[in-house]
Biopython code that builds the backbone (N, CA, C, O; Angstrom):
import numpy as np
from Bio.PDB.StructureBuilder import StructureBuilder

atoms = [
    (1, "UNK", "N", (100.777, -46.006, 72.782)),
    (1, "UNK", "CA", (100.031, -44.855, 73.248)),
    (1, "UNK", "C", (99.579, -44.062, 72.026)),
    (1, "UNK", "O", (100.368, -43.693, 71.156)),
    (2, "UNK", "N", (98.515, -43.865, 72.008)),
    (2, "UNK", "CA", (97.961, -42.530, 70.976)),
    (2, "UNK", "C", (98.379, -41.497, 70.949)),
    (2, "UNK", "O", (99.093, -40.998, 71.818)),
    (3, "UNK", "N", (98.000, -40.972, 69.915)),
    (3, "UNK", "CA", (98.648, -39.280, 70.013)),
    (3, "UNK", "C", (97.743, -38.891, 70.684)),
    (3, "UNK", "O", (98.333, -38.511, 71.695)),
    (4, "UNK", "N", (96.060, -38.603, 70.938)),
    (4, "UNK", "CA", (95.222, -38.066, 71.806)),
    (4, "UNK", "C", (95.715, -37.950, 73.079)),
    (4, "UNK", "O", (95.675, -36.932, 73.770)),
    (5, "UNK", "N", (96.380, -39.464, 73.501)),
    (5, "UNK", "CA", (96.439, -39.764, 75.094)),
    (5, "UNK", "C", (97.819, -38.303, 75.277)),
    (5, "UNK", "O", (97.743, -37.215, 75.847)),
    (6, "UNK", "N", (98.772, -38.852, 74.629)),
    (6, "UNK", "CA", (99.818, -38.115, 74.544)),
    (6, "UNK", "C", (99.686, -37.053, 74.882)),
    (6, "UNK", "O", (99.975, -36.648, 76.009)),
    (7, "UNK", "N", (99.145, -36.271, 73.824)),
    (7, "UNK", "CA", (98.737, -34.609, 74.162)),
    (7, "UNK", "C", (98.309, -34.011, 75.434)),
    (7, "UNK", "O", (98.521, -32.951, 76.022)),
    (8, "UNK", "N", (97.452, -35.357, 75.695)),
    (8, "UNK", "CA", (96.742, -35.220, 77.285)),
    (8, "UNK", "C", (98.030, -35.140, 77.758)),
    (8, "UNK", "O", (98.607, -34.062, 77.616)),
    (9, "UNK", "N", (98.519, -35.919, 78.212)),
    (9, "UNK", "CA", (100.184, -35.997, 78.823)),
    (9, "UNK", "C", (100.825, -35.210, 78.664)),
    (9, "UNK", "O", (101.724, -35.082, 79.496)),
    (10, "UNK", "N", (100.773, -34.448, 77.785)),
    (10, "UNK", "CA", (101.894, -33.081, 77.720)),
    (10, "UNK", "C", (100.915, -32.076, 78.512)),
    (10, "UNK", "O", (100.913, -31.809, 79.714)),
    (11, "UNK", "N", (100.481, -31.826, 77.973)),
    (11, "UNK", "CA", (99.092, -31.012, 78.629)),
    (11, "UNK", "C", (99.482, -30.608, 80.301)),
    (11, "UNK", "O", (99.920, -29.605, 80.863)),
    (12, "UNK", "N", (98.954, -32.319, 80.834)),
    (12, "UNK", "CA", (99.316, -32.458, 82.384)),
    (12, "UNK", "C", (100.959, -32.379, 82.778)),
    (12, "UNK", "O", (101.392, -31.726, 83.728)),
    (13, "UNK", "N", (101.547, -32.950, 82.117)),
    (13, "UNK", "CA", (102.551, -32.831, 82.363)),
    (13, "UNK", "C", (103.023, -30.723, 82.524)),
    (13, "UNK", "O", (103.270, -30.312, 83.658)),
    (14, "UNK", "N", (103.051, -30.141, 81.839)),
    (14, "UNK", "CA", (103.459, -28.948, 81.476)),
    (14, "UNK", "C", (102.714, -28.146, 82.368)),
    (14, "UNK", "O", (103.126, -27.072, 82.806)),
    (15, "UNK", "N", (101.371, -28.770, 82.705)),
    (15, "UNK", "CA", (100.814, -27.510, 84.154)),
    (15, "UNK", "C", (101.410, -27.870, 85.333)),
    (15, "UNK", "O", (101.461, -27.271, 86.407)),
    (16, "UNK", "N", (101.967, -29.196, 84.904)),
    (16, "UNK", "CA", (102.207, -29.984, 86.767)),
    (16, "UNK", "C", (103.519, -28.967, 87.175)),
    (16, "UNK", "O", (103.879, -28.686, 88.318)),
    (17, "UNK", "N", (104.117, -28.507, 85.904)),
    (17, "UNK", "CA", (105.612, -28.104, 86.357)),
    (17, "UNK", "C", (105.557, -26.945, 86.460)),
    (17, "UNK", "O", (106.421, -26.322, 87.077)),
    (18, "UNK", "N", (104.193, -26.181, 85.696)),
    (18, "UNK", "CA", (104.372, -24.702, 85.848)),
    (18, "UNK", "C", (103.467, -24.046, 86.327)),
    (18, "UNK", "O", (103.895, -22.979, 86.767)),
    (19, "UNK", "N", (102.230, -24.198, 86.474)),
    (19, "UNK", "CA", (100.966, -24.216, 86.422)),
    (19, "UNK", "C", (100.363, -23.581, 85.378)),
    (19, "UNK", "O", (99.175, -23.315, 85.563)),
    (20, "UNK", "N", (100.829, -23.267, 84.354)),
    (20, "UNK", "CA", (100.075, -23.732, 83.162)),
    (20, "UNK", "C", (100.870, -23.568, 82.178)),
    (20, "UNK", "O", (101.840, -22.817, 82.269)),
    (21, "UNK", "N", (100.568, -24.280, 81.029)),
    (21, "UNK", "CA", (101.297, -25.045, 79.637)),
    (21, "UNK", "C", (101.956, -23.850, 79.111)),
    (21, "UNK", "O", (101.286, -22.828, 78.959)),
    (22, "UNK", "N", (103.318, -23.874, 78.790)),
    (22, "UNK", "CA", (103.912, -22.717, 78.921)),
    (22, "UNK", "C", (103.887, -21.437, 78.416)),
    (22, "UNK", "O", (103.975, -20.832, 77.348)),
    (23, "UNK", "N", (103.655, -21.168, 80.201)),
    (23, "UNK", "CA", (103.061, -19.848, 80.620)),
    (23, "UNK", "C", (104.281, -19.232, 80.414)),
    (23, "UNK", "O", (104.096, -18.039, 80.176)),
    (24, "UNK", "N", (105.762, -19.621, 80.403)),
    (24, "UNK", "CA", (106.475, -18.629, 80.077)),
    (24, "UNK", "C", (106.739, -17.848, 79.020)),
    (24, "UNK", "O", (107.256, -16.737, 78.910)),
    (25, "UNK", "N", (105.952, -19.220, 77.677)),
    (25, "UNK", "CA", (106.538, -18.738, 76.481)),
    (25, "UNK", "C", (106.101, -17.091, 76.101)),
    (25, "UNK", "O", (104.957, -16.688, 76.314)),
    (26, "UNK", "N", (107.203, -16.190, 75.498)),
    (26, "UNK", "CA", (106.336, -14.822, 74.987)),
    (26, "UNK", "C", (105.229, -15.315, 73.798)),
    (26, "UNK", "O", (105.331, -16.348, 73.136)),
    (27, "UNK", "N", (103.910, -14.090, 73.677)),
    (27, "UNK", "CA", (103.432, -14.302, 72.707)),
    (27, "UNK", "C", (103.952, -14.355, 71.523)),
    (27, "UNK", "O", (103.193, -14.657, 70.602)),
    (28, "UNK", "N", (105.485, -14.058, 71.203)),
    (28, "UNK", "CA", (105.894, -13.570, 69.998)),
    (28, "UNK", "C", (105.907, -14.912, 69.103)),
    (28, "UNK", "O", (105.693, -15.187, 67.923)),
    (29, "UNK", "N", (106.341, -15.741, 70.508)),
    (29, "UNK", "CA", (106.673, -17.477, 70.072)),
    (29, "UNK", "C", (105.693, -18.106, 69.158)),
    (29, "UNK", "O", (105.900, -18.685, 68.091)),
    (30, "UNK", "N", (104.658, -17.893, 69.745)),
    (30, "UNK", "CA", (103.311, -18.613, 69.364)),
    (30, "UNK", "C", (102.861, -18.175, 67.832)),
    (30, "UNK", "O", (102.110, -18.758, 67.050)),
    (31, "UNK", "N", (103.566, -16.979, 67.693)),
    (31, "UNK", "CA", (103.283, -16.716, 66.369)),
    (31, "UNK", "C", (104.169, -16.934, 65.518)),
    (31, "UNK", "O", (103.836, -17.216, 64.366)),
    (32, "UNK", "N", (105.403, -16.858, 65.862)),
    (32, "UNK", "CA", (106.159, -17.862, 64.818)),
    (32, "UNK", "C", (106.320, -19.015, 64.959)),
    (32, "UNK", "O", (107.262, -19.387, 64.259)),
    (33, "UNK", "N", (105.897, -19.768, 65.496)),
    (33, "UNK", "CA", (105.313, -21.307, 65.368)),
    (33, "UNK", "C", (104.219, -21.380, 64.291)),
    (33, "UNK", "O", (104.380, -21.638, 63.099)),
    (34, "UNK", "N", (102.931, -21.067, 65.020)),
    (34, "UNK", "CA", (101.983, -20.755, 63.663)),
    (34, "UNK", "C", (102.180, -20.250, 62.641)),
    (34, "UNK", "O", (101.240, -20.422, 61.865)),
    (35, "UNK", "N", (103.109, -19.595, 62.186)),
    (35, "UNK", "CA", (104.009, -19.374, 60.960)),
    (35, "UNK", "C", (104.497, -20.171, 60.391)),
    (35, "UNK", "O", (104.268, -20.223, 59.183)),
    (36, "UNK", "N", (105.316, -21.070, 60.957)),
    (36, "UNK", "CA", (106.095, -21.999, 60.507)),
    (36, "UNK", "C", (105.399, -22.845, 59.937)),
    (36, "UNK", "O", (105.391, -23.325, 58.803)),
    (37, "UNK", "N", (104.775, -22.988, 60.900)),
    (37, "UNK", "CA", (103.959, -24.323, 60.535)),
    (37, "UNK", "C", (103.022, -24.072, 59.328)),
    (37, "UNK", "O", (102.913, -25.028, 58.560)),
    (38, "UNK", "N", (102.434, -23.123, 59.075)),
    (38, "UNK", "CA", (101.607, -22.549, 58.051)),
    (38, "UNK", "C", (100.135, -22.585, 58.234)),
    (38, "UNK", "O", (99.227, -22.846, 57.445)),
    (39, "UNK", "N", (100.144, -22.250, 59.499)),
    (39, "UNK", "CA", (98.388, -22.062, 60.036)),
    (39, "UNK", "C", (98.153, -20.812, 59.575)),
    (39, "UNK", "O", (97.000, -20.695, 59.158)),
    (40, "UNK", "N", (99.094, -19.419, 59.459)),
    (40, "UNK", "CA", (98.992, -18.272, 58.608)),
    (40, "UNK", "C", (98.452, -18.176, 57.436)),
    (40, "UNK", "O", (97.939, -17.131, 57.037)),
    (41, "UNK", "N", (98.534, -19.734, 56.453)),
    (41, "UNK", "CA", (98.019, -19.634, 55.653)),
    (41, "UNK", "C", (96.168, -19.984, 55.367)),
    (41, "UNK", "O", (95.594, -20.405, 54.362)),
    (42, "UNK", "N", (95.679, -19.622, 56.628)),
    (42, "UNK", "CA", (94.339, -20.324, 56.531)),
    (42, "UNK", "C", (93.917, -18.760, 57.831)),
    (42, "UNK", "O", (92.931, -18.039, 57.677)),
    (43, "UNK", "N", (94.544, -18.659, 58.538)),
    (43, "UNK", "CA", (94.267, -18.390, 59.789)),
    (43, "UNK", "C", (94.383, -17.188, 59.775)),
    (43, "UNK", "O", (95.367, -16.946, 59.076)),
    (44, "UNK", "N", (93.778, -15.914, 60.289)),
    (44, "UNK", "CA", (94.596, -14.264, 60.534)),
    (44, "UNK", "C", (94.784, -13.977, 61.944)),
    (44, "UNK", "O", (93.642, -13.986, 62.402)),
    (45, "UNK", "N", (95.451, -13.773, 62.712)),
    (45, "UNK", "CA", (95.193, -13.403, 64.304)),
    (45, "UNK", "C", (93.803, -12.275, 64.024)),
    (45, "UNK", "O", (93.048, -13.036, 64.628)),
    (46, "UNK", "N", (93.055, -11.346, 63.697)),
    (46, "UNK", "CA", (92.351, -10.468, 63.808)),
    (46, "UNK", "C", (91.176, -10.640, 62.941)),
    (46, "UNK", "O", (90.113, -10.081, 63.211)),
    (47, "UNK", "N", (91.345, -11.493, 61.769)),
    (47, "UNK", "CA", (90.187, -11.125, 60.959)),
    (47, "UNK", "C", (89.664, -12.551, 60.276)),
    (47, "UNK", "O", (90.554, -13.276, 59.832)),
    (48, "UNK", "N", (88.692, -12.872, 60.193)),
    (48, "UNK", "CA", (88.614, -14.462, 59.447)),
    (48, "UNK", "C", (89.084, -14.237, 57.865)),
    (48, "UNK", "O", (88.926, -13.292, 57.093)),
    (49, "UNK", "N", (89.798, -15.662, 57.720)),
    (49, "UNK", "CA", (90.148, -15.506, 56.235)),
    (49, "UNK", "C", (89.511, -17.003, 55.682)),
    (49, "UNK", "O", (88.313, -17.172, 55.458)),
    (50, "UNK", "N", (90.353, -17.834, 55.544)),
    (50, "UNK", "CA", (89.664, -18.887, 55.247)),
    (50, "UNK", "C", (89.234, -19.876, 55.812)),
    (50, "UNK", "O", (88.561, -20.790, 55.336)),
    (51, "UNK", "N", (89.689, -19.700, 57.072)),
    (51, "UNK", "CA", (89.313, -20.500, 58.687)),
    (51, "UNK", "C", (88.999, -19.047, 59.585)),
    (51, "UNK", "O", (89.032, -17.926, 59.079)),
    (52, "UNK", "N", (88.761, -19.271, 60.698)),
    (52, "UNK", "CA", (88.010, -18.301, 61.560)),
    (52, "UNK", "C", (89.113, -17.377, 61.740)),
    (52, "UNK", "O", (90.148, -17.602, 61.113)),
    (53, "UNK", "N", (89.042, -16.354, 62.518)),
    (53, "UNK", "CA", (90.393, -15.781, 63.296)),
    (53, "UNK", "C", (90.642, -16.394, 64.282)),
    (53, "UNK", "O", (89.891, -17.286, 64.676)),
    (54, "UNK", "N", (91.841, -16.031, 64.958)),
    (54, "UNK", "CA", (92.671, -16.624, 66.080)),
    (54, "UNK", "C", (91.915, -16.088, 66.963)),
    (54, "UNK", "O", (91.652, -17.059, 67.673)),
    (55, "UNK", "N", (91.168, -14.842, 67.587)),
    (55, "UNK", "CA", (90.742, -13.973, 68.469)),
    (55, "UNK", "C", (89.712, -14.538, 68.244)),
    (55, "UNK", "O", (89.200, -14.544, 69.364)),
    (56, "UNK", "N", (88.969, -15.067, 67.533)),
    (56, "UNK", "CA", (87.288, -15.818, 67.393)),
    (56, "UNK", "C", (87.651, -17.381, 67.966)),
    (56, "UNK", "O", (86.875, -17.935, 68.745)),
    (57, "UNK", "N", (88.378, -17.762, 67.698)),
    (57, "UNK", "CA", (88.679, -19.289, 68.288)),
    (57, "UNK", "C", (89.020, -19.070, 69.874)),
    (57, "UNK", "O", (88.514, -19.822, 70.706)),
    (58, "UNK", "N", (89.838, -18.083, 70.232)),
    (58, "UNK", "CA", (90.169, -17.662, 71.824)),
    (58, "UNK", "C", (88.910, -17.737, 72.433)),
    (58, "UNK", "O", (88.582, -18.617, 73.229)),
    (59, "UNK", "N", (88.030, -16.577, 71.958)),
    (59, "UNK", "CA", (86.450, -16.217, 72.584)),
    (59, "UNK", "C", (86.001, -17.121, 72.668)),
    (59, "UNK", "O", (85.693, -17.436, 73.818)),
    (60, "UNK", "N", (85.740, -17.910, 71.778)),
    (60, "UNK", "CA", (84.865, -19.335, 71.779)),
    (60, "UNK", "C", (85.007, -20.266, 72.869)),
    (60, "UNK", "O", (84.111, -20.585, 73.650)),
    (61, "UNK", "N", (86.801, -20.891, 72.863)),
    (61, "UNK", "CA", (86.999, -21.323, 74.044)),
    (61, "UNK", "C", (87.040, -20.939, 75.009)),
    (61, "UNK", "O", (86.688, -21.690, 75.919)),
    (62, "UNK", "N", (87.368, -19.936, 75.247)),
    (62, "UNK", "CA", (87.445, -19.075, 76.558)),
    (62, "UNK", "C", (87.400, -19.273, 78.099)),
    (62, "UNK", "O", (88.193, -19.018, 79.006)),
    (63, "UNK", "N", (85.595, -20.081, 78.014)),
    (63, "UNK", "CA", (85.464, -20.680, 79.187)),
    (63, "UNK", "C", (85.487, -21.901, 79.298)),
    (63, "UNK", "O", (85.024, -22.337, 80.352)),
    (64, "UNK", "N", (85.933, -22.741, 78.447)),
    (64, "UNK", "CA", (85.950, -24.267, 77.970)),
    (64, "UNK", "C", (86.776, -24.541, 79.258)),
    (64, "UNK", "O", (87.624, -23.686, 79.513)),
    (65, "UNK", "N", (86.671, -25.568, 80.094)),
    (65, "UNK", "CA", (87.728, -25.824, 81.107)),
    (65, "UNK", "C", (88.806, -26.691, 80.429)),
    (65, "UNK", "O", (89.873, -26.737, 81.040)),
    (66, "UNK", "N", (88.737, -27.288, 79.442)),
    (66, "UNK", "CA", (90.125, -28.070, 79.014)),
    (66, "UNK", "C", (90.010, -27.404, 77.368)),
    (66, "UNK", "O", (89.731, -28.158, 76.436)),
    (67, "UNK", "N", (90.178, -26.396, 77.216)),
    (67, "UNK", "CA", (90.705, -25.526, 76.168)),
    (67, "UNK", "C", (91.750, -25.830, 75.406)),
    (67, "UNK", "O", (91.895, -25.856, 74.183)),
    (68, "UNK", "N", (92.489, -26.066, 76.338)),
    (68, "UNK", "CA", (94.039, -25.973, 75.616)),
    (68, "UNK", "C", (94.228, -27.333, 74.775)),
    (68, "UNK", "O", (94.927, -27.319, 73.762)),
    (69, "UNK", "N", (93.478, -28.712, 75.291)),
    (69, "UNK", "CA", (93.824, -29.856, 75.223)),
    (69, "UNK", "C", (93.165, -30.015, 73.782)),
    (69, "UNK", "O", (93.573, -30.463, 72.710)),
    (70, "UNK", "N", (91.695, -29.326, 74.322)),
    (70, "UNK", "CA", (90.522, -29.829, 73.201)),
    (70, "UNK", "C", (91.074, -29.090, 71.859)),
    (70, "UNK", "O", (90.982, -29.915, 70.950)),
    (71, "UNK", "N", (91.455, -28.220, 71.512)),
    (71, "UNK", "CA", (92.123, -27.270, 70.561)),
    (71, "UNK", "C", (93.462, -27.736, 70.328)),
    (71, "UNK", "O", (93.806, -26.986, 69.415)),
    (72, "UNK", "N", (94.333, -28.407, 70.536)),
    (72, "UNK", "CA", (95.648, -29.077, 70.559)),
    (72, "UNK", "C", (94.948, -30.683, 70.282)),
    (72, "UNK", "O", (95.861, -31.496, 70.429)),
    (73, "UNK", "N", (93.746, -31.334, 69.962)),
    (73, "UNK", "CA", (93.567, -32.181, 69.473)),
    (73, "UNK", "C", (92.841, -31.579, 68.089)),
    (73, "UNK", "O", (92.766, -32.263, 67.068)),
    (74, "UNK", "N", (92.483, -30.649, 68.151)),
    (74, "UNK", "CA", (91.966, -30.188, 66.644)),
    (74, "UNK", "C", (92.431, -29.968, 65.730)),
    (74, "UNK", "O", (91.940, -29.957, 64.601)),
    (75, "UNK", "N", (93.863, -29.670, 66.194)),
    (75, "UNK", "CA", (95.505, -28.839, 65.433)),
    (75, "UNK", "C", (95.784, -29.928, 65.329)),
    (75, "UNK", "O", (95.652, -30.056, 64.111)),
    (76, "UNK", "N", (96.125, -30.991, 65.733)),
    (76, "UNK", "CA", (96.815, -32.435, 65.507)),
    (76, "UNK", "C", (95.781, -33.067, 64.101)),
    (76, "UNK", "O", (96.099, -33.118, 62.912)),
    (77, "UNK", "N", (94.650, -33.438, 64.671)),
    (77, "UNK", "CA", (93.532, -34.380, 64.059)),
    (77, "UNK", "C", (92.790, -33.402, 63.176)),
    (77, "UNK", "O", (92.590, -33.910, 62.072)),
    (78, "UNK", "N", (92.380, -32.345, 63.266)),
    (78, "UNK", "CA", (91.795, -31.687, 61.890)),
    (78, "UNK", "C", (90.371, -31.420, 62.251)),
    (78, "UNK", "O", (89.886, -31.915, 63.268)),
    (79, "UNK", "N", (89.881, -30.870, 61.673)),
    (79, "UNK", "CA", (88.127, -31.010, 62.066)),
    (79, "UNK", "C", (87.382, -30.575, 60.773)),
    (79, "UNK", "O", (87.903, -29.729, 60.047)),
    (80, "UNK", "N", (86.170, -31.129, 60.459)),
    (80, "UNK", "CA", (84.990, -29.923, 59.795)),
    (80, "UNK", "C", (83.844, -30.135, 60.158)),
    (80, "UNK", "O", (83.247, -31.133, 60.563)),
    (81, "UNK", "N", (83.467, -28.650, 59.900)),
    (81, "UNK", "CA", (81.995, -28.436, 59.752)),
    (81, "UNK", "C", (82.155, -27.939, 61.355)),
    (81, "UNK", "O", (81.066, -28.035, 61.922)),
    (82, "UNK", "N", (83.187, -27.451, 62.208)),
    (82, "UNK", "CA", (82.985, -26.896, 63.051)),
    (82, "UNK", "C", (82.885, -25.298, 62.795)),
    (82, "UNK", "O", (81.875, -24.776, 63.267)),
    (83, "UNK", "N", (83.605, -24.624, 62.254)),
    (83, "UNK", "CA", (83.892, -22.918, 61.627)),
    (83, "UNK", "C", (83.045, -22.639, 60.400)),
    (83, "UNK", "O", (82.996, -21.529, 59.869)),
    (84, "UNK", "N", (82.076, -24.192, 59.788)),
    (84, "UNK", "CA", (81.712, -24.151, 58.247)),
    (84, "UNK", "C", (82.417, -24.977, 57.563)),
    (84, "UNK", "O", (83.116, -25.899, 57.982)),
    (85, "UNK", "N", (82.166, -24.527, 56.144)),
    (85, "UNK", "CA", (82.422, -26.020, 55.197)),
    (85, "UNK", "C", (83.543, -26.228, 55.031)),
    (85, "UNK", "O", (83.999, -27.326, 54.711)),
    (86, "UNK", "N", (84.500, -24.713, 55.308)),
    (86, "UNK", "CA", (85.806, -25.173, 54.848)),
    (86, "UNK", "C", (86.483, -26.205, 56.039)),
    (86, "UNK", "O", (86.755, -25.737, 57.144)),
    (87, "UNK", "N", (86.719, -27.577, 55.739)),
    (87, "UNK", "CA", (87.499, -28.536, 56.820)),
    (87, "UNK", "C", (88.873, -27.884, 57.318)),
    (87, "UNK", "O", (89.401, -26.967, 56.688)),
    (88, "UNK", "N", (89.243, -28.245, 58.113)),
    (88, "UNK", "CA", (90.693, -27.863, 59.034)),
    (88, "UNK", "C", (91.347, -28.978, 58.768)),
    (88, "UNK", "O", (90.852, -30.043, 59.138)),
    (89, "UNK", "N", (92.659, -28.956, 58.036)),
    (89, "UNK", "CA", (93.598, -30.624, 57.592)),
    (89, "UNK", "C", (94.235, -30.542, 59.089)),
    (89, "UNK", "O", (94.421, -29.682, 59.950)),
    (90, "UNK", "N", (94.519, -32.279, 58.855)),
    (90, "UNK", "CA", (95.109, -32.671, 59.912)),
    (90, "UNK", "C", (96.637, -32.024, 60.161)),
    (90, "UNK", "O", (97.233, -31.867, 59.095)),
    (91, "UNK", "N", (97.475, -31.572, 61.478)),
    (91, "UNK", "CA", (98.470, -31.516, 61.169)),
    (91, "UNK", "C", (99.228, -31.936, 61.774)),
    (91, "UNK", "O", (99.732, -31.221, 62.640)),
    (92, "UNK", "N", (99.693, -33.366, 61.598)),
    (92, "UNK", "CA", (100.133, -34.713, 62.032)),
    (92, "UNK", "C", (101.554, -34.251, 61.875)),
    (92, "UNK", "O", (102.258, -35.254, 61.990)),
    (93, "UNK", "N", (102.470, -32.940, 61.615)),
    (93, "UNK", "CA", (103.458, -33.016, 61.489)),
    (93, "UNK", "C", (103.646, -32.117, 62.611)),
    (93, "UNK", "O", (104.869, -32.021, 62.506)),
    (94, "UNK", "N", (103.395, -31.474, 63.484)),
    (94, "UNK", "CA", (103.528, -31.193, 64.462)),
    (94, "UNK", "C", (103.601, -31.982, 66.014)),
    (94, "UNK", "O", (102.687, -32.790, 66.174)),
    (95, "UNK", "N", (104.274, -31.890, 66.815)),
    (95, "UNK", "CA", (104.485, -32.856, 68.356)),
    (95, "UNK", "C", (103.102, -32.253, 68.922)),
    (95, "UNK", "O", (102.539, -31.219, 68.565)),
    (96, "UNK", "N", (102.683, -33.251, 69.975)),
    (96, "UNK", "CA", (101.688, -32.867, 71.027)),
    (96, "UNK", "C", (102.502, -31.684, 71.182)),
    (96, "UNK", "O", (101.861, -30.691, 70.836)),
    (97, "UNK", "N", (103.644, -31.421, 71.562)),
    (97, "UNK", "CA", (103.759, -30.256, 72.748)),
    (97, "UNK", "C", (103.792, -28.921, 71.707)),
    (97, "UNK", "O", (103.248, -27.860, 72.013)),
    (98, "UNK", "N", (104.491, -29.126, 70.466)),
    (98, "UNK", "CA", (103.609, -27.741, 69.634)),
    (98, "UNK", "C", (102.450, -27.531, 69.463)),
    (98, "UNK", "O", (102.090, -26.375, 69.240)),
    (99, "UNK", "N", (101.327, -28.799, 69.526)),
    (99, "UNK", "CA", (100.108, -28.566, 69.234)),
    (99, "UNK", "C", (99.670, -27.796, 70.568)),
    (99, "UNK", "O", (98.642, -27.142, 70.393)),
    (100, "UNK", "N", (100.262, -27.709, 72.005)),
    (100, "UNK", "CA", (99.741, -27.569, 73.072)),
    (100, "UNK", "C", (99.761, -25.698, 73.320)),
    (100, "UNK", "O", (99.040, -24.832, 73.816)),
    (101, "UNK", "N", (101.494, -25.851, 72.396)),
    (101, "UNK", "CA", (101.969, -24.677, 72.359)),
    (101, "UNK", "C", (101.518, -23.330, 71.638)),
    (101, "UNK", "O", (101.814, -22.145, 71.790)),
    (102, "UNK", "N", (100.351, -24.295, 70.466)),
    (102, "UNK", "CA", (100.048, -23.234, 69.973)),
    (102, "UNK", "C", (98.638, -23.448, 70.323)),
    (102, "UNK", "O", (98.352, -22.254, 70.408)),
    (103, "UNK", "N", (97.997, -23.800, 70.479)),
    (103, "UNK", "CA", (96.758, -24.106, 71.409)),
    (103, "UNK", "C", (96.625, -22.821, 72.853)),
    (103, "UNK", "O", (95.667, -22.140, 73.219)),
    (104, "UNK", "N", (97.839, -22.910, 73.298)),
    (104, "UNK", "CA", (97.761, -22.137, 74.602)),
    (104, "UNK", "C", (97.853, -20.270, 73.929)),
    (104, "UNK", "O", (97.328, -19.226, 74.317)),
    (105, "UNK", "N", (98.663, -20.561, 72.939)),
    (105, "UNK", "CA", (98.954, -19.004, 72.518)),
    (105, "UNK", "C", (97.547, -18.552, 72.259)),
    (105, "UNK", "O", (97.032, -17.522, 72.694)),
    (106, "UNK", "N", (96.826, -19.743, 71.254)),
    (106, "UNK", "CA", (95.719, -19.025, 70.531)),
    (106, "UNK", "C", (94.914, -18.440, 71.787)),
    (106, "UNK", "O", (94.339, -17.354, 71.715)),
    (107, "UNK", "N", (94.911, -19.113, 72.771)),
    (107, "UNK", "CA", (93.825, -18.957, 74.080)),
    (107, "UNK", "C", (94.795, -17.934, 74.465)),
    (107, "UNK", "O", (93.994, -17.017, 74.648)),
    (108, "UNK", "N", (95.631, -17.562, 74.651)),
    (108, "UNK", "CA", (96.307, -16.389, 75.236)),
    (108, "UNK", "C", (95.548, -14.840, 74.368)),
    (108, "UNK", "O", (95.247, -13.754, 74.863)),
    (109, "UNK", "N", (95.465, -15.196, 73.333)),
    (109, "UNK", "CA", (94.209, -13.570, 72.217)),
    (109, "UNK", "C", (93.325, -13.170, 72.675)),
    (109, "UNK", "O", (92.868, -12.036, 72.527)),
    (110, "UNK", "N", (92.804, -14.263, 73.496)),
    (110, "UNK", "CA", (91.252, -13.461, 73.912)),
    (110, "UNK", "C", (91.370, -12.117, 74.567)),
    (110, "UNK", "O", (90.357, -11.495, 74.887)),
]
sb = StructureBuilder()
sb.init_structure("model")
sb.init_model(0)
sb.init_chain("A")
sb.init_seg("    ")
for serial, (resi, resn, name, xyz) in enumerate(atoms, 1):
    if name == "N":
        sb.init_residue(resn, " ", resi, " ")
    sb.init_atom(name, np.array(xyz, "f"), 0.0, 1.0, " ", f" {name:<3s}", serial, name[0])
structure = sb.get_structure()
């Protein structure tokens, strides 16, 4: 199985049980995850630094109907030339279900 498919699978899996990917966690979580992990170092919740802000990535997706998934494959696999030149590294050291986890927080800013 891929990691793409996977993610999908956590994804579904985690709304099937709650109705949506956890909705329990506090926001506080989501930010020390993204801490940990060191998306802080690229990322600001409020203001763009060297990648967009967290509150500009929320807006964006916002009305995306699979938000959480499509953004939890971006955090896994990496992207550029979506925010501009600076690329987004892959971050293959994170599980689908942190990528989902912090995927859902970021969409929780808007």
């Amino acid at each position: 199985m891929n990691r793409k498919s996977f993610a999908s699978m956590a994804l579904a899996g985690a709304m099937a049980a709650g109705g949506t990917a956890h909705a329990q966690e506090p926001p506080g979580d989501g930010l020390a995850l993204a801490k940990a992990q060191n998306c802080m170092s690229c990322h600001s919740v409020n203001r763009p630094f060297m990648g967009p802000s967290l509150h500009d990535v929320a807006a964006r997706y916002a009305t995306r109907s699979n938000a959480a998934t499509y953004l939890s494959h971006k955090i896994i696999e990496g992207s550029t030339g979506v925010w501009g030149p600076v690329p987004m590294p892959a971050n293959t050291q994170l599980s689908p279900d942190q990528a989902v986890a912090l995927a859902t927080w970021i969409l929780s800013l808007k």
